[in-house]
N, C-alpha and C positions, 0 to 999 in steps of 0.2 A: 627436302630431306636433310637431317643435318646426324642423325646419330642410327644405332645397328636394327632398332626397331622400325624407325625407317624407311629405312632401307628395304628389311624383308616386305615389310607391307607392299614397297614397292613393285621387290619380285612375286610379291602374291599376284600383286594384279598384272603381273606380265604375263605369268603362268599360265592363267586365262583365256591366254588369246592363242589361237593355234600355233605348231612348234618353228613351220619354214618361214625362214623373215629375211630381211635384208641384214646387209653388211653392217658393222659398226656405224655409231650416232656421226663419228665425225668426217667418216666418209659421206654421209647421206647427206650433212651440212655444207661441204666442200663438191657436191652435186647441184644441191639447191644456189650454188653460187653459177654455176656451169646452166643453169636451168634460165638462167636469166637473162643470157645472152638470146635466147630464143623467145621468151614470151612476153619479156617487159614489156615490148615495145611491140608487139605483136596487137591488130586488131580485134579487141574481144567486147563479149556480149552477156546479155542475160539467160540466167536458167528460171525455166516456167516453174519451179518447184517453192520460187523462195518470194515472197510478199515485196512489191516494188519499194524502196526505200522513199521516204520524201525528200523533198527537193532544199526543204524548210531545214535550218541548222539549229536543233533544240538542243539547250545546257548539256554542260558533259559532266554529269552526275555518278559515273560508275568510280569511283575513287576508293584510295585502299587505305584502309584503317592503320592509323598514325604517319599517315607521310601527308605531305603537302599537296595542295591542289595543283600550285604550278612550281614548275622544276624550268623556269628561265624563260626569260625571255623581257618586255614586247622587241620580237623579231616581224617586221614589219615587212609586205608586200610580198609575203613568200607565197601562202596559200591565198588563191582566190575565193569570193563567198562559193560561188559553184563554174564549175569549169566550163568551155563552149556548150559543152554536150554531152549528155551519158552517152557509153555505149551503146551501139545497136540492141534491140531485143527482138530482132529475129534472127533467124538460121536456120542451118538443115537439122532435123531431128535425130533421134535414135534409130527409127524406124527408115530413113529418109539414107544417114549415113550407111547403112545393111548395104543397100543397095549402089554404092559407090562401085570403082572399082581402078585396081591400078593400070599406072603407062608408066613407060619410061619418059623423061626427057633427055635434054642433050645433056652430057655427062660435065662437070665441072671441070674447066681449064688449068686449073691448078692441082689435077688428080688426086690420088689415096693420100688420104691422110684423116687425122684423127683429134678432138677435141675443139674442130674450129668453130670462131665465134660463126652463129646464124642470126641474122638480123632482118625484120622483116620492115620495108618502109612504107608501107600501105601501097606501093606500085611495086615495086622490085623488094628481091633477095640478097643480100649484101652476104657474102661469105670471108671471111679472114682469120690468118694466123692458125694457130694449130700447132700441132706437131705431126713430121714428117721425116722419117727416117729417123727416129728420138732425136729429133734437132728441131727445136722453135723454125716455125716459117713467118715469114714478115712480107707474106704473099697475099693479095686480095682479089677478088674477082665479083661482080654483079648479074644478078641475070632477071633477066625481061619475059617474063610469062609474057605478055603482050607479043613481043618478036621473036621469042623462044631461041633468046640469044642473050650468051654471056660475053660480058666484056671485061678485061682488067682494069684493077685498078690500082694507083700507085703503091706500091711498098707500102708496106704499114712500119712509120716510125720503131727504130729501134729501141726507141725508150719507153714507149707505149709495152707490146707485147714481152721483150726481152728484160724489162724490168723485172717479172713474174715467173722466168724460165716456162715449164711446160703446160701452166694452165690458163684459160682463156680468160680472158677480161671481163670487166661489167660493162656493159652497155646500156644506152637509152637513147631512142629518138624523140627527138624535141619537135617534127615537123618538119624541118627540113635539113636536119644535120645528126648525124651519130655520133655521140658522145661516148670514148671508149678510154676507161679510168685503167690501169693498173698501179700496184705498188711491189715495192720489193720484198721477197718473204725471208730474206738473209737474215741469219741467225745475229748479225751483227744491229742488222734495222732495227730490232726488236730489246736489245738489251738496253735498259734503263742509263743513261748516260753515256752512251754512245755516242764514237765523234761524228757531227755533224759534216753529212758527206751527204753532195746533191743528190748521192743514185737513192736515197732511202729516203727521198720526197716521193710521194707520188706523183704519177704523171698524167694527165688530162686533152687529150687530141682530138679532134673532132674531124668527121670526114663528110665534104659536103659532094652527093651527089649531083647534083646539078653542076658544079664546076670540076668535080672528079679532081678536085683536091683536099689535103690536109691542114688546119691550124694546128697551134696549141693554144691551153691556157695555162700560166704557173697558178698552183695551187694554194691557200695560206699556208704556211711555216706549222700551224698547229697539226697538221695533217701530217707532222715528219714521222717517220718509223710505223706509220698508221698501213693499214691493207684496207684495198678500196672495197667493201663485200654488198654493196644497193646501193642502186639511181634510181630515178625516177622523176616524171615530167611533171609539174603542176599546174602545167598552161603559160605561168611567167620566168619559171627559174628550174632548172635542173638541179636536183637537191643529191646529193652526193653523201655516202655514209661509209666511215673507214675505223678501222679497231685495229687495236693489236693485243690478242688473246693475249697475251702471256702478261702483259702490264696493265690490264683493264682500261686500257684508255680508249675513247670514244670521240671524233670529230665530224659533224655534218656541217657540211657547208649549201652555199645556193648559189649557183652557178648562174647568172642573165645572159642570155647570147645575143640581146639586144645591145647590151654596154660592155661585155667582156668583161662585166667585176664578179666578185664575188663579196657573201656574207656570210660567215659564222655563224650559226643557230642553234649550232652544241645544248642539248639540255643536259640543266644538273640534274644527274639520277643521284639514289639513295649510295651513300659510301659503302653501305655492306654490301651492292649488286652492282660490283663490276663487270662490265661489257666483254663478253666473252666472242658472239658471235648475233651480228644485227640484218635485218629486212624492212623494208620500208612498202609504203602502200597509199594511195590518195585516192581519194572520193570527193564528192563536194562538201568546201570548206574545213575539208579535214585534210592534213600528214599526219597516218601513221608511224611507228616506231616500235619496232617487237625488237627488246634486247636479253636475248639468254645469257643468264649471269652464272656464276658459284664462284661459289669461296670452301677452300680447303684448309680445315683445323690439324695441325700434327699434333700429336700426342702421344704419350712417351709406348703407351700400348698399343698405335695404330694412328689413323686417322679417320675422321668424319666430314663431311661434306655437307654446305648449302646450297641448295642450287633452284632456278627457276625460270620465269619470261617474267621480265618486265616492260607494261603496254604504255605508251606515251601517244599524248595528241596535238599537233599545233594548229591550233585556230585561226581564222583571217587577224582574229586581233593580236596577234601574233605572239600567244602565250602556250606555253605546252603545258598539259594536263595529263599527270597520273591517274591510270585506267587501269588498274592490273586486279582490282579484287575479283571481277568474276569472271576472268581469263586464267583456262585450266594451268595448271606450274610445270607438267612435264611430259611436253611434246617439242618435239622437234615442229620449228616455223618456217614451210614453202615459202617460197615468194609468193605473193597475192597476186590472182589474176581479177582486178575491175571489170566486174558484169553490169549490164542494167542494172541489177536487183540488189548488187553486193561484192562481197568477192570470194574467189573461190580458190581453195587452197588443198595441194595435193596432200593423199598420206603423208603421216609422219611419224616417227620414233620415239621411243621413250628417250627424253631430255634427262639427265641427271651432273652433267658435268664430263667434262674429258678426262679426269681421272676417275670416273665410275664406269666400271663395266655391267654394266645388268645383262640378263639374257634380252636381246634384239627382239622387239615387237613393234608391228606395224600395227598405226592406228588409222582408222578410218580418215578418207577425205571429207572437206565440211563446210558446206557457206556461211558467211559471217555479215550481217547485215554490215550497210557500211555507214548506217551512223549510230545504231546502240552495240554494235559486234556482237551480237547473240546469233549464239550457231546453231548450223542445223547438219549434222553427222547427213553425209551420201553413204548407203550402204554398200560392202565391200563387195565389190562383180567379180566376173570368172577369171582377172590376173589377182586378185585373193592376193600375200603376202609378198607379194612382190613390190608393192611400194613404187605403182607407176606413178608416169608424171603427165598431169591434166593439161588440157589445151580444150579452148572452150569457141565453139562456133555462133556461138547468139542463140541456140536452142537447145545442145545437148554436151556434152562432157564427153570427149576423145580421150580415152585412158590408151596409157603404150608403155609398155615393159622396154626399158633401156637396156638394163644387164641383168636381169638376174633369170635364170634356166633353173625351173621346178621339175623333178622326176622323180619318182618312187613310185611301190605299188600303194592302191588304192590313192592315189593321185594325179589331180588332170598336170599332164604335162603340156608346162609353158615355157614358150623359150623367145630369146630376145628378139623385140618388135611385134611381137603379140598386141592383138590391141582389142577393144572393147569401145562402143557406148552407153552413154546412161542418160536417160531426161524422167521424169515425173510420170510421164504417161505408158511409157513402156519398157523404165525399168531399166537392168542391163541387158545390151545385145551382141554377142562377140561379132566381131569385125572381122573381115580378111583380112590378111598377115602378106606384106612383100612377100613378090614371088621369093623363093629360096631363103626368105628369113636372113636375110644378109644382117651383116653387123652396122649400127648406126654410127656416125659420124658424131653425131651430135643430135638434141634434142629438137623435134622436129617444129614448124611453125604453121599453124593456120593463117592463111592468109584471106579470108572471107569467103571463100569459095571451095579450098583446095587443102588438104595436109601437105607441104612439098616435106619430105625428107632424101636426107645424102647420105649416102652410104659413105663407107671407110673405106672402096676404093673409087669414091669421084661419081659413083652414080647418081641422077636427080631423079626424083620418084615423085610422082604425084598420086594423092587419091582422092579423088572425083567423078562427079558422074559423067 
């Protein structure tokens, strides 16, 4: 969108969609960062609805008229041809999930509190940080579905969480270490020649379970005044993506925890689609790159607005490829969860830039093959505008309302931790809701079996049969 015509076209088509929606685009953005502490790393799988991908890496052909094929590179050894193993493609179903039901577990050691990271390591639950009594906690604790016993774990570095004040980190397990980035959001990080102060490096820690200690890694220098907002595992290198909205500037790095280096893999985007806010995504022999850009014209009557996503791909041969012509321009970009088949991506919002206000509409959630990215919209089930957030079992789609309580008449009243499935065969089927509908701590994690979720005061909750 860049001028008043538009615009309205815009809000035509928002108009369209029914009236109850979520919050603003850039809370819902600043959610999808919080979403990721739970699902990146989280074990996920296929949906039977969407045609298996091949295995086979054919030309990356969808390119956007008048920009370049490659935007940098060769970046070498980053992406693999195809990684150990797709996800699983089985799971409990729609029909299968109905029939679950909740328990309590033993309650979290580090009680009530609110916003902490969840991380799931394919055996255990890692919980840390948060806030607690509006004060950062740099508290960690583990817990063992196997012995149904949590244990502490050391302090989470102050430089790690406390760099970010009160919101939670990016995370990603690499296999056998959690990799957990923050950066500093101080108003001083962010201004264009600002003095070079360690605290507005970001900061990179890793926590290894098995020895139930901490590393660091310092991060390159280009990453200064940057916010860390996607990781992710590519089998060899932990790839790291950091922006700072306000200066359009954009650094990915790749992380080895085999030699403790890192490499810069930064791709050149177009000058007029500055990096406003990025998510990252991997399949075989792909890294993806979804960067939501605008640029703001003043003029003497007002201003106008460009804005959009711009899609990038790095190849094993380690070239990144402009992908944006037939990737829609204004939605808000989930984090990607890698299924068997593709990946799947929660509702999202109309995208137009942080200084455009349109009226809030929630757009359907939608798999995305993961090697031509042609989607395929899931229709919207009984949490409707509520803009839940997907967790995927290897058969069906767990939708769960975080925050948003829908009431009026002629309206099904939903309210937070509502939940829902969906698979191909049987469609949506609402789900039991925790007992008492308590308040969520944070986004909940499938862990191959089980939903565990934590309440906001320290309860652990499982739903299973």
């Amino acid at each position: 969108m860049n001028d008043e015509p538009q615009f309205r076209e815009l809000l035509a088509r928002a108009a369209e969609l029914p009236d109850r929606v979520q919050p603003p685009v850039a809370r819902l953005v600043e959610r999808g960062r919080h979403r990721r502490a739970g699902r990146a790393i989280a074990s996920v799988a296929a949906a039977g609805a969407v045609a298996a991908a091949a295995f086979a890496v054919p030309p990356l052909v969808a390119r956007s008229p008048g920009l370049p094929s490659a935007a940098g590179g060769p970046y070498r050894n980053v992406v693999p041809p195809a990684p150990p193993r797709w996800p699983a493609t089985s799971g409990p179903s729609a029909s299968r999930l109905a029939r679950f039901r909740w328990s309590s577990l033993p309650p979290s050691p580090l009680g009530p509190i609110s916003n902490p990271v969840l991380a799931w390591t394919g055996s255990e639950l890692i919980e840390l940080g948060g806030l607690k009594h509006k004060a950062t906690s740099f508290h960690g604790a583990v817990y063992d579905p196997a012995s149904r016993r949590w244990h502490r774990m050391p302090d989470v570095p102050a430089t790690v969480l406390g760099a970010i004040g009160p919101g939670p980190a990016i995370t990603v397990w690499d296999g056998s270490a959690l990799l957990v980035a923050a950066g500093n959001t101080a108003a001083r990080c962010q201004r264009a020649g600002a003095p070079r102060e360690s605290a507005c490096l970001p900061t990179v820690s890793l926590y290894d379970p098995a020895a139930n200690s901490w590393s660091a890694t310092r991060v390159p220098g280009r990453f200064y005044g940057l916010i860390p907002q996607a990781a992710v595992w590519t089998g060899r290198a932990v790839v790291l993506a950091a922006v700072n909205p306000a200066g359009g500037k954009l650094a990915i790095g790749a992380y080895y925890p085999a030699t403790g280096r890192w490499q810069l893999i930064t791709p050149t985007l177009p000058a007029d689609r500055p990096p406003g806010y990025v998510t990252l995504a991997t399949a075989p022999g792909r890294l993806y790159l979804w960067s939501l850009w605008e640029v703001v014209h003043n003029h003497s009557h007002g201003f106008s607005i460009n804005s959009g996503v711009s899609v990038l791909a790095l190849t094993p041969a380690g070239t990144w490829h402009l992908l944006t012509a037939h990737w829609p321009q204004h939605q808000t970009i989930s984090p990607p969860i890698l299924t068997g088949y593709g990946f799947l991506f929660s509702p999202g919002q109309i995208w137009c830039g942080n200084e455009c206000s349109p009226p809030s509409a929630s757009f359907p959630g939608f798999f995305a093959n993961a090697q031509t990215l042609a989607r395929h919209p899931i229709p919207k089930g009984p949490l409707g505008q509520t803009g839940p957030s997907y967790a995927w079992t290897g058969g069906a789609i767990i939708a769960v309302d975080l925050y948003a309580e829908i009431t009026g008449p002629g309206t099904r009243h939903i309210r937070p931790a509502d939940m829902a499935a969906w698979d191909s065969a049987s469609g949506w089927l609402a789900l039991p809701s925790p007992p008492g509908h308590p308040s969520l701590a944070a986004p909940p994690v499938w862990t191959g079996s089980a939903l565990l979720e934590l309440t906001a005061n320290g309860q652990l909750l499982s739903f299973a049969r």
